[in-house]
Every structure is written in structure tokens, then in C-alpha cells.
C-alpha positions as CSV (number, residue, x, y, z in Angstrom):
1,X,0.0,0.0,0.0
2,X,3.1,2.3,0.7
3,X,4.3,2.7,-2.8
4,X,0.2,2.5,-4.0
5,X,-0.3,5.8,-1.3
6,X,3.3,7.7,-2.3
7,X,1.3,7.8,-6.1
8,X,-2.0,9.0,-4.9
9,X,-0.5,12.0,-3.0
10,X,2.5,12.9,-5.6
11,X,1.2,15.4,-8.1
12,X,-0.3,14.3,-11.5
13,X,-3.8,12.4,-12.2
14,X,-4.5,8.9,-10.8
15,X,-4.8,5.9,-13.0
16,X,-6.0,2.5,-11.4
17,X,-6.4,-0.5,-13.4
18,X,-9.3,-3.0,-13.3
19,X,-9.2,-4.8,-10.0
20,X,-6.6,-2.5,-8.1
21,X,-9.3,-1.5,-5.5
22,X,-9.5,-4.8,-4.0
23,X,-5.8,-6.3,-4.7
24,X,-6.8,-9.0,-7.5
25,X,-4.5,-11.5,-7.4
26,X,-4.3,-12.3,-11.0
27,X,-4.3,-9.8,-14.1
28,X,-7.0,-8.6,-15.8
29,X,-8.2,-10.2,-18.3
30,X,-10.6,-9.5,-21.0
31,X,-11.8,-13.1,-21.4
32,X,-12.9,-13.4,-17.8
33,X,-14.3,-11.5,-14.9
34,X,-13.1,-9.6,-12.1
35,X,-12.1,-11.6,-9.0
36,X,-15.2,-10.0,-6.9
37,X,-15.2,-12.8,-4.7
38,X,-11.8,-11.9,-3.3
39,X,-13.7,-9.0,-1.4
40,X,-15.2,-11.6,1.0
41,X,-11.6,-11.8,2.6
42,X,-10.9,-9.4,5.1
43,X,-7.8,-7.9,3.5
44,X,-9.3,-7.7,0.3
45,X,-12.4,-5.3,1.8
46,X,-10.1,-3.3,3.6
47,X,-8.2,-2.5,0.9
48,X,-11.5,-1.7,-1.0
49,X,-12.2,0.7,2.1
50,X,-8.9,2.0,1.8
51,X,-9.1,2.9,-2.1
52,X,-12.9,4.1,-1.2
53,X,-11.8,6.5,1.1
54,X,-8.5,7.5,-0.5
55,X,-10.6,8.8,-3.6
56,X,-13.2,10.5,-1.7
57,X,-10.4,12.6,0.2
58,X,-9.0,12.8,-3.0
59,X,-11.9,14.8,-4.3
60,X,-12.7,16.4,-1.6
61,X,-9.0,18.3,-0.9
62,X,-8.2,20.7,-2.9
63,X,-4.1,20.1,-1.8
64,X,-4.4,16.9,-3.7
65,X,-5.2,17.7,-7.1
66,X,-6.4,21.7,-7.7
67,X,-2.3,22.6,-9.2
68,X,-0.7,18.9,-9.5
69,X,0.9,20.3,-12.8
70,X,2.3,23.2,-10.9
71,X,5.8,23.5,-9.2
72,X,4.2,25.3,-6.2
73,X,1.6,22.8,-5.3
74,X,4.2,20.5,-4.2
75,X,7.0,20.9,-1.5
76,X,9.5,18.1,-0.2
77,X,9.8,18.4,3.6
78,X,12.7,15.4,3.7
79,X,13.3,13.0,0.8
80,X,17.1,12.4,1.6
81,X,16.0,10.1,4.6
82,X,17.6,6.8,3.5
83,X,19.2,5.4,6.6
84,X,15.0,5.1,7.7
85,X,13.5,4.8,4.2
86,X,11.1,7.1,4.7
87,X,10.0,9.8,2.7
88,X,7.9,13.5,3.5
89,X,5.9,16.5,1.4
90,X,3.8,18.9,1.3
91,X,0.6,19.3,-1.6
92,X,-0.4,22.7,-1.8
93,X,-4.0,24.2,-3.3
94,X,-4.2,27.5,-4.9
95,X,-4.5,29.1,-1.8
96,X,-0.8,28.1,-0.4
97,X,-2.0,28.2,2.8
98,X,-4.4,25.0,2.3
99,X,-1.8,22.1,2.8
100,X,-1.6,18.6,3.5
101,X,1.6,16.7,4.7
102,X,2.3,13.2,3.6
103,X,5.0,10.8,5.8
104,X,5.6,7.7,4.2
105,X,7.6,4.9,5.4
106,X,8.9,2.2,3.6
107,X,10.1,-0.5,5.6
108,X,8.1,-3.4,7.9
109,X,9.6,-1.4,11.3
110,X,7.4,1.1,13.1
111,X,9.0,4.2,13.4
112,X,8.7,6.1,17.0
113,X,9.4,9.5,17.6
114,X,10.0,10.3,14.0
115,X,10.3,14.0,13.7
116,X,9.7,16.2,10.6
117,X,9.4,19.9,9.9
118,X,5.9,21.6,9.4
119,X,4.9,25.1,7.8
120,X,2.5,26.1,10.6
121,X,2.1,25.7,14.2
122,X,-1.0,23.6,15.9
123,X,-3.0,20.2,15.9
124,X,-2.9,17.9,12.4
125,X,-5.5,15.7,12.3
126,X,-4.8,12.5,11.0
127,X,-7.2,12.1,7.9
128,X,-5.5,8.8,5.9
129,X,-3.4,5.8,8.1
130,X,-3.0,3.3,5.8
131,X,-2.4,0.8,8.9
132,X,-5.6,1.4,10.2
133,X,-7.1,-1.9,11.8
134,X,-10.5,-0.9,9.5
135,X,-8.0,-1.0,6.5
136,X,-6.3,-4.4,8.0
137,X,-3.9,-2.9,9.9
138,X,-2.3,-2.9,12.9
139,X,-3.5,0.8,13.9
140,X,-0.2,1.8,14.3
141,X,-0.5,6.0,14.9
142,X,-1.3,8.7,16.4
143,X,-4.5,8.1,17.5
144,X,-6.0,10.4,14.7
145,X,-4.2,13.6,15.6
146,X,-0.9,14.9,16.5
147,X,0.3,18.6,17.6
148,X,3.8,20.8,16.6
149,X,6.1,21.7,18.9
150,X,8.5,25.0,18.3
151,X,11.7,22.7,17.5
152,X,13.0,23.9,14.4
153,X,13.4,21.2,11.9
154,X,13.6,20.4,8.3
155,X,13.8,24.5,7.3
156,X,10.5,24.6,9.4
157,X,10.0,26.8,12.8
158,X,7.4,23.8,14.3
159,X,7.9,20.3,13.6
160,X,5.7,17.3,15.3
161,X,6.8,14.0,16.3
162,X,5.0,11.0,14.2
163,X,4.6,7.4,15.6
164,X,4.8,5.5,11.8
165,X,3.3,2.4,11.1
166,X,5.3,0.0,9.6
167,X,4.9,0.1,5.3
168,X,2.7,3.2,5.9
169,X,1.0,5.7,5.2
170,X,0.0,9.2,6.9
171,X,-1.6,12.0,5.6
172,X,-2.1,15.3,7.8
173,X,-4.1,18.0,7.8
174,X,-3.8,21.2,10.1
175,X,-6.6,21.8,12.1
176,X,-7.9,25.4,11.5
């Protein structure tokens, strides 16, 4: 889901293919049916909640797609963080101070304490963890919301401490 998440929040339009929403196991073919069944499975409907809910925030925030062609709807908070594998950005809308901040961590070990830098002081909620047990995942977090602290970091003034779920995903919004 990590790389699947780093796509839907980098800038450009989305493409899915035939099945994606629910992790068919084989590829699509034009001879045969979608693996619907596979949706019975646990996994397999949490990832359909996961895509589900991923597009409706999608449309709904303005961050994610309003200037995806633009240089200044994008920002990289840390993307140099290979001794943890994990990577960090900002998506801007037209109105730059409309933001969302994507963490994304790329290996199976939970990542505690894990700082970045943020543009503006105050409480992020939490409005995508990929490792949400609703998802099928361990609900690894923050328990939906996490505040800044004035410890400069990243080029940033405030900066928050992050508890990362293992291959995850987080996506933060300030609180306003």
C-alpha cells in the first residue's frame, strides 16, 4: 500500500487498473471477470475501504489535485532520509496556505518518535493511516491527531513527532 499511497499523493492524475481496488491477485483479463469474490476476505475489503476512502479525500481536498501540474503545489519536507527509508511532502492548493503533509515509510519497522518539519504551528489531524485496523492494519499511529512543537526542523519553525506504522502511510491535515 506504501508505494500505491506515495502515487496518490505525488502530483499528477491517478490511473487504477481494473481490479486495483481490491488487490486482484491475477491480471485482468478480457476473457474473464473480475475476482469480486476476493472481497469476501478481510484484506481484500479493507483494501476496498482504503481505495474508497483514499478517492473521496482525494476529491474532496483541494491540496491533492487543484495545481498537480504546478511546481508550487508540491513541497519536499525530507526526501534524503535513506538510513529510515522514509520519505515527506507537502501538496499545496491555490490558496498556499491549504496544505496537506504526507509521511511515508517504507520499511516493515514502526518508526517512533520520528520527527519532521511543518509550515504552521498547531494540531494535524490525521485524515489517511494506511495501517488502520479498518484498513487491516495494525492501527499503528497517532491516534487520529498529533500537535507541533517550536523545535526547528527540516527548514521549518514547528515540527511534530509522528509514531509511523510499519509500510505506511500518513496524511495530515492542520486543524484550523
Amino acid at each position: 500500500r506504501t508505494l500505491y499511497c506515495f502515487m496518490y499523493a505525488h502530483p499528477g492524475k491517478k490511473l487504477m487498473f481494473m481490479g486495483d481496488e481490491f488487490g486482484q491477485k491475477n491480471e485482468w483479463d478480457h476473457d474473464r471477470g473480475l475476482d469480486w469474490d476476493l472481497v469476501k476476505e478481510p484484506l481484500h475489503a479493507g483494501l476496498q475501504r482504503f481505495v474508497r476512502d483514499l478517492n473521496g479525500i482525494y476529491a474532496a481536498e483541494p491540496a491533492l489535485h487543484e495545481i498537480d501540474f504546478d511546481f508550487s503545489g508540491f513541497q519536499w519536507i525530507d526526501c534524503n532520509d535513506s538510513e529510515n527509508s522514509v520519505v515527506s511532502f507537502i501538496r499545496r492548493s491555490k490558496n498556499p496556505s491549504d496544505f496537506l503533509v504526507a509521511v511515508l515509510n517504507f520499511t516493515p519497522v514502526v518508526r517512533e518518535g520520528y520527527r519532521i518539519g511543518v509550515p504552521d504551528a498547531g494540531v494535524y489531524a490525521e485524515l489517511v493511516n494506511s495501517d488502520a485496523s479498518f484498513y487491516g492494519g495494525g492501527n499503528v499511529g497517532n491516534g487520529g491527531a498529533v500537535s507541533t512543537a517550536p523545535f526547528p526542523s527540516h527548514g521549518f519553525e514547528q515540527s511534530m513527532k509522528l509514531r509511523l506504522p510499519p509500510l505506511g502511510f500518513l496524511l495530515l491535515k492542520p486543524n484550523r
